[in-house]
Wavefront OBJ file of the C-alpha trace (Angstrom):
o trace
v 193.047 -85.418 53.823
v 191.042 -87.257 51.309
v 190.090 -85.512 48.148
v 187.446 -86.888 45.801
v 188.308 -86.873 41.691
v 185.117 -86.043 39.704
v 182.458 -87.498 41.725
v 183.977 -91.164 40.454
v 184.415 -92.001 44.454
v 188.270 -92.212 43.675
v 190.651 -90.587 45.912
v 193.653 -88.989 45.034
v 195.994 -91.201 46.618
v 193.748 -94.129 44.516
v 194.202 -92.344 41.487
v 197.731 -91.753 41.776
v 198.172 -95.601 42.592
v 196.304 -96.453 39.367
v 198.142 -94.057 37.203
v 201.654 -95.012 38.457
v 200.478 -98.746 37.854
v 199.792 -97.448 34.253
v 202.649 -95.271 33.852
v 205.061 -98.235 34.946
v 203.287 -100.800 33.127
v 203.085 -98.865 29.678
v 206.930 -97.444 30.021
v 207.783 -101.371 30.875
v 206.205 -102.643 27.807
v 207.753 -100.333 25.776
v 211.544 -100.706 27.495
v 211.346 -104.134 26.973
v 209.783 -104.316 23.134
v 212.920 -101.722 22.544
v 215.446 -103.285 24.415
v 214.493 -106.853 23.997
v 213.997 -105.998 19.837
v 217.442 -104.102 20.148
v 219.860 -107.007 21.332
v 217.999 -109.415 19.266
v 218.130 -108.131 15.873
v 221.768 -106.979 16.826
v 222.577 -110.304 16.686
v 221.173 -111.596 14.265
v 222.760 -109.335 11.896
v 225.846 -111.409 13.248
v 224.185 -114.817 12.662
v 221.335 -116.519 11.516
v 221.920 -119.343 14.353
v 219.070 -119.661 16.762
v 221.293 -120.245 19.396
v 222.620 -117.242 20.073
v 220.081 -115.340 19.570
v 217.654 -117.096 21.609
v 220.533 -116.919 24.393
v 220.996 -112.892 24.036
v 217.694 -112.412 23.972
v 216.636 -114.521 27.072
v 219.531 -112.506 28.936
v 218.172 -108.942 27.795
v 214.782 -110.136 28.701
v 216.101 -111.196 32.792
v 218.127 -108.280 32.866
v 215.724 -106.052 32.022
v 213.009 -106.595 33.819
v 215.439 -106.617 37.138
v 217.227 -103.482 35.906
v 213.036 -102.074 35.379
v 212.013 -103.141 38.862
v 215.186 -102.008 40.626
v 215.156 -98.632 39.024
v 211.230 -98.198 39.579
v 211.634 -99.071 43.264
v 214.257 -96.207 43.881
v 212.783 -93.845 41.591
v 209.303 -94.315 43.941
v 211.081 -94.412 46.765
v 213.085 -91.499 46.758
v 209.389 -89.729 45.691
v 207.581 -91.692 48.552
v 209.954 -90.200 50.837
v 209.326 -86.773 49.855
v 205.827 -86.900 49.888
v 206.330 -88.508 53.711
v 208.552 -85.717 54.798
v 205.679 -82.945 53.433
v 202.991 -84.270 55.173
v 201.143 -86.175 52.527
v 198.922 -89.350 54.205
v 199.970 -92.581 54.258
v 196.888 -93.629 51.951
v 197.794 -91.206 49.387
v 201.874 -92.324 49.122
v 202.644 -94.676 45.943
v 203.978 -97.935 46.826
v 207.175 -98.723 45.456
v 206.704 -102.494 45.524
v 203.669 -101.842 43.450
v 205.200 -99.542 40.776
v 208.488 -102.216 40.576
v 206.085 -105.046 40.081
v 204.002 -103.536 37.269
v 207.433 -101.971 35.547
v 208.954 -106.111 35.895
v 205.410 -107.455 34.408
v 205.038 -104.921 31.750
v 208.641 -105.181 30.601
v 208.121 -109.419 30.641
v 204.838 -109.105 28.305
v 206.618 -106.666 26.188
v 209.864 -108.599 25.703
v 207.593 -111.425 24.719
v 206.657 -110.037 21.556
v 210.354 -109.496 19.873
v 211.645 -112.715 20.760
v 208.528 -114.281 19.187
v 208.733 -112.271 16.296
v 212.387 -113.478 15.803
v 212.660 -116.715 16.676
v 209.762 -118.521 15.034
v 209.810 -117.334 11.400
v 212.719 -118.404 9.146
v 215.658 -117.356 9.259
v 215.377 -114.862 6.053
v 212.458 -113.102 7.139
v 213.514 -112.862 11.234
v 215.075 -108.989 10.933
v 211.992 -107.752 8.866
v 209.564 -109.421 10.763
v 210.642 -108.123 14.132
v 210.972 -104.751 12.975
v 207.300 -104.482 11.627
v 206.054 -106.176 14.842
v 208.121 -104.155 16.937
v 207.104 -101.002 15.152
v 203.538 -101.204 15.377
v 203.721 -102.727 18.811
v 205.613 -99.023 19.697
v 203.021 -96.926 17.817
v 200.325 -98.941 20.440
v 202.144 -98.624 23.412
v 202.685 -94.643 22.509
v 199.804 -93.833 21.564
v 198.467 -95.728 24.902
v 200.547 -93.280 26.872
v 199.537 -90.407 25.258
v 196.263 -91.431 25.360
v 196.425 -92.374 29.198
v 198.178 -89.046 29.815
v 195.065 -86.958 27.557
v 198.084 -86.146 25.310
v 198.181 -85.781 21.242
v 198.605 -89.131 20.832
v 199.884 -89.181 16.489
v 202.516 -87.270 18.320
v 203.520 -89.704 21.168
v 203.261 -92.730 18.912
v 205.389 -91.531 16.126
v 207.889 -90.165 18.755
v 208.529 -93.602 20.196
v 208.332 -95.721 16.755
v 211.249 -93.113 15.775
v 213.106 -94.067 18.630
v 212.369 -97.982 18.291
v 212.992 -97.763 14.815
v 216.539 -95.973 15.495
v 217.467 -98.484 18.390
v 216.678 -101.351 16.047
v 218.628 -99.927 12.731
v 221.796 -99.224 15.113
v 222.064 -102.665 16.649
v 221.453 -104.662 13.357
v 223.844 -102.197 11.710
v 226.528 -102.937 14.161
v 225.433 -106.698 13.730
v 226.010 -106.644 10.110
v 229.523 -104.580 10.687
v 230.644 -107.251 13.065
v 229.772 -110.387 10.760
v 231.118 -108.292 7.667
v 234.454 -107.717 10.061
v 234.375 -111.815 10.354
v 232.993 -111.929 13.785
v 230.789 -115.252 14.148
v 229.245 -117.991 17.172
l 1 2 3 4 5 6 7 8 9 10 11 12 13 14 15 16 17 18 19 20 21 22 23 24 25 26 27 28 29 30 31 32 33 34 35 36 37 38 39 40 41 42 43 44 45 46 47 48 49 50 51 52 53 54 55 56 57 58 59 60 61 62 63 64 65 66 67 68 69 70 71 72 73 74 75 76 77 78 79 80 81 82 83 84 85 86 87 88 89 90 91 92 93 94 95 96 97 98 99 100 101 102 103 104 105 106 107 108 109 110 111 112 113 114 115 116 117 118 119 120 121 122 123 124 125 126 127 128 129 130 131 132 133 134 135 136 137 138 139 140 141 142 143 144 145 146 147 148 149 150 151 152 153 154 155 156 157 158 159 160 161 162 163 164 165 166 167 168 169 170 171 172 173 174 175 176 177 178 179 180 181 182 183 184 185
């Protein structure tokens, strides 16, 4: 069974393959902007050593991506394996290897852009300057989703920048609690 999508030549099994690639690859990008943002500007509200942060931060980004990849791989696989057992062709079945690659590859680029943000300006200026890159780098990624997904995309991007923005305020709030209870590197 091979059905055609709008006369573009594109079967379904293609299009599914394209749009999981997408799907993974925009959710990556945004897990690891959040994630990677997250443990950073935690701890720097502990310390305004390099060190440390560069260290938590390289660890969130390996992580990460691994924890990405693994889940994306079951999460496929368990939904391959379903569409095997109901008959669906083999040419039509996402690959999980493909979906766990682009989630690990999305979430690399987007962990990229937080630990830029916070390790090359000065100290002073590393919290604010990760959360305004981190913010509008969220508004992009949700409005690419929504956008990708013919969704009202003002609604997608201010629901994720909400979330980003809360993720960020909790860990840098817990970082200042823990230097202001004396904890230090």
């Amino acid at each position: 069974m091979s059905i055609r999508v709008q006369d573009s030549g594109t079967s379904a099994g293609e299009l599914a393959g394209r749009l999981n690639w997408l799907r993974a690859g925009v959710l990556g990008a945004n897990d690891g902007i959040v994630s990677v943002a997250a443990v950073v500007v935690g701890v720097a509200g502990v310390t305004t050593d390099s060190t440390p942060i560069l260290i938590a931060g390289l660890a969130a980004v390996i992580g990460g991506a691994i924890s990405m990849a693994l889940g994306e791989y079951v999460s496929v696989s368990s939904q391959t394996d379903s569409q095997r057992a109901l008959g669906i062709e083999e040419d039509e079945v996402v690959s999980p290897w493909h979906a766990a690659l682009a989630s690990a590859i999305a979430f690399l680029a987007g962990s990229l852009l937080p630990m830029v943000a916070v390790m090359l300006p000065p100290a002073p200026a590393r919290v604010p300057v990760t959360f305004v890159a981190v913010l509008l780098a969220l508004a992009l990624t949700g409005w690419v989703a929504a956008w990708i997904g013919h969704a009202n995309t003002r609604r997608a991007a201010l629901r994720v920048v909400a979330g980003g923005a809360l993720a960020l305020v909790a860990t840098y709030g817990i970082g200042l609690w823990l230097n202001s209870a004396g904890v230090s590197f």
